[in-house]
N, C-alpha and C positions, 0 to 999 in steps of 0.2 A: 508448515504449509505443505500441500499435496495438491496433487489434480486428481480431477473426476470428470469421467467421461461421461455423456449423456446418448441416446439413443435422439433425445427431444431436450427443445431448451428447458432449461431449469432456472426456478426465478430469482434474482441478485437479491444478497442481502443475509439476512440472520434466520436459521432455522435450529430453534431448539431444539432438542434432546427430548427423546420421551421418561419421564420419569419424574422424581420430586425433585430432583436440585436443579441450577437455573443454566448446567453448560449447556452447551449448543457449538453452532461453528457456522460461518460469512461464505458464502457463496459467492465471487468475486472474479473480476475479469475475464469476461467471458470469449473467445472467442471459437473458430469452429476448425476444425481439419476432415480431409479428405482421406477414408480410412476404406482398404480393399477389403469384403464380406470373404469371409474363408470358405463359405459354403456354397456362395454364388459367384464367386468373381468378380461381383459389379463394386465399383464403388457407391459412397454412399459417405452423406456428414455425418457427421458427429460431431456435440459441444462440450468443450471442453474447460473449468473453472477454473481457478486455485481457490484452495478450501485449505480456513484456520478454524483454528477450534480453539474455542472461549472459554473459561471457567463461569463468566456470569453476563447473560444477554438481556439483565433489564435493562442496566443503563446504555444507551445509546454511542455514548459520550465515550465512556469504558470497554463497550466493544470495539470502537474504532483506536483507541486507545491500545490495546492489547494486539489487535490485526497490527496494527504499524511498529509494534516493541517487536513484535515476527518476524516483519521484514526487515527491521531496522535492530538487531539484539544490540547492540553495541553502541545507542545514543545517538548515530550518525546523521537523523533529521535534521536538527537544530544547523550542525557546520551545512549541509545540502545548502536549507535556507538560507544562512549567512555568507556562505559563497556565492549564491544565487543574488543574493540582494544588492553587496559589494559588485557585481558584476554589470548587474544593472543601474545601479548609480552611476558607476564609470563610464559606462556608455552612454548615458544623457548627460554626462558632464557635473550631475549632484553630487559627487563623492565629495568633493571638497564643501558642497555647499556650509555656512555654520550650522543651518537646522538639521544635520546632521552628521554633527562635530563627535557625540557621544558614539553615535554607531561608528563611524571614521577611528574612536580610540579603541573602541573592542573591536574590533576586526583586526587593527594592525597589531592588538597585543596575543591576539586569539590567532593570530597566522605567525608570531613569533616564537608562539610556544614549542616545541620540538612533539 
């Protein structure tokens, strides 16, 4: 992942590569900074992405799939979610419920693990 600055917004999402193979790269989270003109003094926006680059942007599924292996190299999604969801049970009081007894086992086996 990188950023890329813009002069003017730039629109989210997948923009392929010019050529025959199908990489490309996601234009994503946009947001703006206030950046001083070296020529004028004035300030002035600018927008700013993070930008991944994809090996293959037909599938949908598979581009968002590879942006998240980017941020995430190291599998760490899945414990995210399951920290999040045990969190949330405990706080409405579900965690112990029986209908879910199963998530209640892999959570407590999956937090034992070292």
């Amino acid at each position: 992942m990188y950023e890329e600055k813009f002069n003017e917004p730039h629109a989210l999402g997948v923009e392929r590569f010019n050529g025959n193979d199908n990489a490309g790269r996601v234009f994503a989270n946009e947001r703006t900074e206030q950046v001083t003109d070296p020529e004028t003094g004035k300030e002035r926006t600018v927008y700013v992405y993070d930008v991944y680059e994809v090996a293959d942007c037909r599938d949908p599924h598979k581009v968002k799939d590879s942006v998240i292996e980017q941020q995430h190299p190291y599998g760490d999604e899945t414990k995210i979610l399951r920290k999040t969801l045990a969190k949330m049970l405990k706080s409405n009081g579900s965690y112990d419920d029986p209908e879910f007894a199963e998530f209640k086992a892999y959570n407590e086996f999956a937090e034992s693990v070292i």
